[in-house]
N, C-alpha and C positions, 0 to 999 in steps of 0.2 A: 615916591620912587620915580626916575627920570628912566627914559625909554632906552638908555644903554645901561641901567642896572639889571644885575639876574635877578629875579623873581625869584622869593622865596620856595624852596619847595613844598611841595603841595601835602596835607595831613596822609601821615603813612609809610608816604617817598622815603625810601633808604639814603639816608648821605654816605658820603664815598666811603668809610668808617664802618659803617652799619654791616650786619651779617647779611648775607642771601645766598643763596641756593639757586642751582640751576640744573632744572628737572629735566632730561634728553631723554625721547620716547623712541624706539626704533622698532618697524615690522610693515610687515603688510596691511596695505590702508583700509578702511572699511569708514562707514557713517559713524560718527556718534565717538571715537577717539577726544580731541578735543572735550567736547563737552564731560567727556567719561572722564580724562584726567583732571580740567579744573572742578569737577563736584568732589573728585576725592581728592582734591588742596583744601576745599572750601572747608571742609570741617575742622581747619587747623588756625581759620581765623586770617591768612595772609594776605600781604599787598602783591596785584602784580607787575612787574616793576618794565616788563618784556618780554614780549612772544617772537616765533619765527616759525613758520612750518613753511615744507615742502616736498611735495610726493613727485617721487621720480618712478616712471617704471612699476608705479603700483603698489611702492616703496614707500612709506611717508617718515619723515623726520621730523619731530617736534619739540623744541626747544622752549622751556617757560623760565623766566627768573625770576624771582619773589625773592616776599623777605624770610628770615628763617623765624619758625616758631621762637619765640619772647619767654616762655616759660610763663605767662601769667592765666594759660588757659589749664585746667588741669588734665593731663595726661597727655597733653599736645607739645610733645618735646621733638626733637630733631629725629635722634632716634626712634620714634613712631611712628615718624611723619616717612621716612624710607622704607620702614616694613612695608606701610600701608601700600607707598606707591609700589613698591616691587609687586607686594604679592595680586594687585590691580591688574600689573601689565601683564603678570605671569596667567592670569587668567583670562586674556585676551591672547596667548600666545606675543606677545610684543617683550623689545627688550627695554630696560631703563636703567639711567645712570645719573647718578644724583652728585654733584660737584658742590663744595662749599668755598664761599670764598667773600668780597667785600664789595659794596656798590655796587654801582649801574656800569654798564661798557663803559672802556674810556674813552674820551672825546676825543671825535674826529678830526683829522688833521686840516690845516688850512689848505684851500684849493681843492674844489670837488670836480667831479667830471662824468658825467654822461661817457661811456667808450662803447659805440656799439659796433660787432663787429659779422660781415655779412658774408659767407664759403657758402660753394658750391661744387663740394662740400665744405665744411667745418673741419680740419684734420686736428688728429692730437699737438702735432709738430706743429701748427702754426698757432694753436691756443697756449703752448706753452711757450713760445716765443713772444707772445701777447704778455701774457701771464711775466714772465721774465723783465721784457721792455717796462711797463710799470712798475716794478721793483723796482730796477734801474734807477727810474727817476726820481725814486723817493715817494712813490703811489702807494698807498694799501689797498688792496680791494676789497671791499666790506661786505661785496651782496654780488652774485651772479645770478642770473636769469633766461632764459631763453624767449624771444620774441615771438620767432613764426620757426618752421621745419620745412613751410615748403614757400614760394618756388626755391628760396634760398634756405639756409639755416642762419637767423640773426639771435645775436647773444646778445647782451647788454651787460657792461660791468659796472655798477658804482665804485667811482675811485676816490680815496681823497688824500691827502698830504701831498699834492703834485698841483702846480700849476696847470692850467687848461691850455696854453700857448709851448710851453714846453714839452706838455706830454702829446700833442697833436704834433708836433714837429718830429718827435723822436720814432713815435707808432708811422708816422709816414714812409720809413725807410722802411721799418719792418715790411707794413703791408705789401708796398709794392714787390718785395723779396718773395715773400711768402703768397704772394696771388691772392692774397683777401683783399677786401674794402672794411679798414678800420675809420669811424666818424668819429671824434672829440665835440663836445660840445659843453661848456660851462652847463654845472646844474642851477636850476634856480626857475623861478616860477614861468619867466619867458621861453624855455624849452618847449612845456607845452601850450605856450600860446603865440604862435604863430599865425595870428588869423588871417594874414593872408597869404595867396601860392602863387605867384608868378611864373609862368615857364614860357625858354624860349617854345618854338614851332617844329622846324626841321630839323631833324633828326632828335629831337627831345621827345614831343608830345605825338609826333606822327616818323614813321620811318624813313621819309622822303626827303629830300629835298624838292620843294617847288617846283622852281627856275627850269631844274632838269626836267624834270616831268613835262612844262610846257616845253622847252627845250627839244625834246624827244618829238614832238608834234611838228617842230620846225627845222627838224634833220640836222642841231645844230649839237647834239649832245654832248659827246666828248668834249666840243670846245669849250661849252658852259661850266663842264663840269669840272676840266682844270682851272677853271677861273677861282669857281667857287671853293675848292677844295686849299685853294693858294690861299684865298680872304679869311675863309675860317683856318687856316694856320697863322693867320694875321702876318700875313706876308705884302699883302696889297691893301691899299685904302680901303674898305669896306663900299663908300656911298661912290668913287669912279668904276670899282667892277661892277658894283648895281648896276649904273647906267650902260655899262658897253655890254652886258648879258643881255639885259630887255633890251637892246637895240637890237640886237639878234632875232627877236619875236617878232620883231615888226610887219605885217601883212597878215598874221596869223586871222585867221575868223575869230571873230567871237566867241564860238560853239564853243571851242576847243576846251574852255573853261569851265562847262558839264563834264568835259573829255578827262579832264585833269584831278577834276573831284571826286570822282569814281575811282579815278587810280588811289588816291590816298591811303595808305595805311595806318595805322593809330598804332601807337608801342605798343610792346605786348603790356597790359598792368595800367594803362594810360584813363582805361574805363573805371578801371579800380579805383584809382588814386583819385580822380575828380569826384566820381560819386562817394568815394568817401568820406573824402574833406568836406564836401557839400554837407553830407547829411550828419557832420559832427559837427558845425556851423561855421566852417571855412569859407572864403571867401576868393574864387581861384580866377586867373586872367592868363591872359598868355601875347605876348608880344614877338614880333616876326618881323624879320628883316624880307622876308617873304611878301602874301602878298592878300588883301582884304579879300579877294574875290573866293582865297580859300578861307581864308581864318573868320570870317563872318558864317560859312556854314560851318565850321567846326563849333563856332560859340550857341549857336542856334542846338547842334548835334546833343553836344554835349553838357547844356546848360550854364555853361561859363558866366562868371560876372562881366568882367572886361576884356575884350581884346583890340590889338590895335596893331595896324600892319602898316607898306605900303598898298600904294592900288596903282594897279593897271590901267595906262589911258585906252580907253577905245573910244574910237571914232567909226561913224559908220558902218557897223558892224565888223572893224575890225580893229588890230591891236597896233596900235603905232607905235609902239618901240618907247616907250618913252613911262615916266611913274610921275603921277601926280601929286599934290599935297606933300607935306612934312617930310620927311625923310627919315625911317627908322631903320637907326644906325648903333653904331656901339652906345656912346653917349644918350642918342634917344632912346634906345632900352632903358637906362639907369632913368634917365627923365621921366620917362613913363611908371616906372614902378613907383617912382616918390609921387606922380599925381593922382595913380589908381589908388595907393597909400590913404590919402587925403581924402579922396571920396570916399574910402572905404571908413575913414575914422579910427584908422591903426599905427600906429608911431613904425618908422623905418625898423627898428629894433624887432618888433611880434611881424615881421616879415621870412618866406623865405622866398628864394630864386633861382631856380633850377636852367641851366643851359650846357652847350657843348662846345660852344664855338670862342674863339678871338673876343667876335662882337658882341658876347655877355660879358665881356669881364667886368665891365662897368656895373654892371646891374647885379651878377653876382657879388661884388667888393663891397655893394651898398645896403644889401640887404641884411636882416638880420644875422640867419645864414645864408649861404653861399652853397648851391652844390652843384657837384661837375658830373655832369651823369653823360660816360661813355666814350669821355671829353677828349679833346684836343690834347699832347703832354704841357703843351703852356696854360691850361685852363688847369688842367688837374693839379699843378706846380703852385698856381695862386689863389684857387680857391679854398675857401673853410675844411670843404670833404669835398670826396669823389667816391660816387659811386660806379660800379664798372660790372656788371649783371645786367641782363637786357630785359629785367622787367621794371619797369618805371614806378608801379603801387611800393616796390623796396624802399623808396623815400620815406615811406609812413615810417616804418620804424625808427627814422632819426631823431622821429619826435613822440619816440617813446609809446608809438600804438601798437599793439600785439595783431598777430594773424586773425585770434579769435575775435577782437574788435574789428577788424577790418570785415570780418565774416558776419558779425551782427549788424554791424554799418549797412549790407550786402542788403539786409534782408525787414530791414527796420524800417524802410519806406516804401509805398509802391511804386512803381516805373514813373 
């Protein structure tokens, strides 16, 4: 048999032809449900073909499908087989409903997709306008879920019969209408292997920008900061306003650069996000159009693998206006993430890239995914997703990690 035949099904397996039943348990959850209704199938001899549970509210739902009794057992006919389970649930207080009917589900539609979708709140009105838009496109939804509840409420839909390029194009209009952050992402084993995380600096992984911060020290603030605010709308060169901002520093002391490190803020979720990735075996950097003299004790703080900035010249104890080395710019973000890539031994693809500005676009466009966290409206316009919540640990769940893993993550290593 060649590796694009189906494989025969397996002794038991229902063909699409074959009877089965589908056992639906309803009531209040307690231990021992599950195991209570497959021991009172078992006496009937059956395959089983599909399970589903899940308990809302205290609520649980359980869905089994098997095959239906064969008549070759004696007394194990169809008809016995629903007393039994009735009068089981009836005596657990639960309800059941027994459907007859042929095969296994039917196969899913071509085009899967990850949709997960992130409210603060979650409203009725924009989950069924969710709900709607995939329709639209020709989407089924097969499985919904819920992520985390707090800081944000994130859902996740399994969709399939929809392309992933069309239905992220089309949820884009919605969300921004509706005030959520809807993410698309093809299903398939690279989802969750993204091993490594690249993030820009300012305003991504810390609340600041830089510049400004020493800026502030050199009475020159406002001016820096419409510089910068113009570059990250990608209105200006990126690596000419670098230099005519630090020119501005120029004279500053050295000290000032203790001064500036103490100002720094970290996102709120920024602790989260790295020590989680870390200790799920991620492999996290961060690149900065910014400046070594912070981003070396952020990678120290926070245990970072890679990071890579510009650096400040000083001379004589003080800062001469001027940046030394490389120049990390639009283009040199994307560079950097394909060489951390490389040492790290991760194909651009098990990549993602989180930034806010102009001068990520490069680096978010190259990575596996792409996310615009908080973004500029030209960043959020061309990247994969955006997310727009101001805790940054919200990116876990684009890749499919729950609250409660991020919380075991929390607690499953020591400092």
């Amino acid at each position: 048999m060649s590796a694009t035949e189906t494989p025969p099904l397996p002794p038991g397996m229902p063909g699409e032809d074959a009877p089965t039943l589908l056992v639906k348990i309803f009531g209040k959850d307690r231990p021992g449900i599950t195991a209570g209704l497959f021991d009172t199938l078992a006496a009937y001899e059956l395959t089983v073909v599909d399970i589903e549970q899940v308990v809302t509210r205290g609520r649980i739902t359980l869905c089994a499908l098997v095959t239906a009794p064969d008549g070759t057992h004696p007394g194990a006919t169809e008809g016995e087989l629903r007393a039994t389970v009735h009068s089981w649930a009836e005596s657990l207080k639960l309800q059941a409903e027994i459907i007859s009917g042929h095969g296994d589900n039917r196969p899913r539609g071509v085009g899967r997709s990850h949709v997960t979708v992130l409210g603060q709140p979650l409203s009725a009105r924009s989950t069924a306008a969710i709900a709607a838009c995939i329709t639209g496109t020709g989407g089924n939804i097969d499985r919904v879920f819920r992520l985390a509840k707090y800081p944000v409420t994130a859902v996740e839909f399994e969709v399939s019969g929809a392309l992933t390029e069309p239905l992220r194009t089309a949820l884009a209009t919605q969300s921004a209408a509706l005030g959520v952050d809807v993410a698309v992402i093809a299903s398939g084993l690279q989802r969750r292997a993204q091993r490594l995380v690249v993030m820009d600096v300012d305003s991504t992984l810390i609340q600041d920008e830089v510049i400004e911060l020493f800026a502030g020290h050199a009475g020159c603030a406002d001016q820096v900061a419409e510089v910068t605010a113009a570059a990250m709308r990608g209105e200006l060169d990126f690596e000419q306003s670098l230099h005519a901002r630090v020119k501005l520093l120029a004279g500053l002391d050295a000290s000032v650069v203790d001064a500036v490190r103490a100002q720094v803020r970290l996102t709120p979720g920024a602790r989260t996000l790295v020590r989680t990735l870390k200790r799920l075996g991620y492999q996290v950097g961060v690149v900065s159009g910014g400046f070594t003299q912070v981003t070396d004790e952020l990678q120290e703080r926070l245990g970072l693998d890679f990071a890579s900035a510009n650096t400040l010249e000083i001379a004589d104890g003080k800062l001469t206006g001027r940046v030394t080395g490389e120049i990390v710019d639009r283009a040199g973000k994307a560079r950097l993430l394909r060489r951390f890539a490389a040492e790290a031994g991760v194909p651009l693809s098990q990549t993602m890239a989180i930034g806010d500005g102009a001068n990520d676009l490069d680096m978010l466009n190259a990575a596996g995914l792409g996310v615009a966290f908080n973004a500029k409206p030209v960043v959020q316009e061309a990247a994969h997703t955006a997310v727009n919540v101001p805790f940054l640990d919200t990116v876990l769940y684009l890749l499919g990690i729950t609250r409660e893993e991020v919380e075991l993550a929390e607690t499953a290593a020591p400092e």
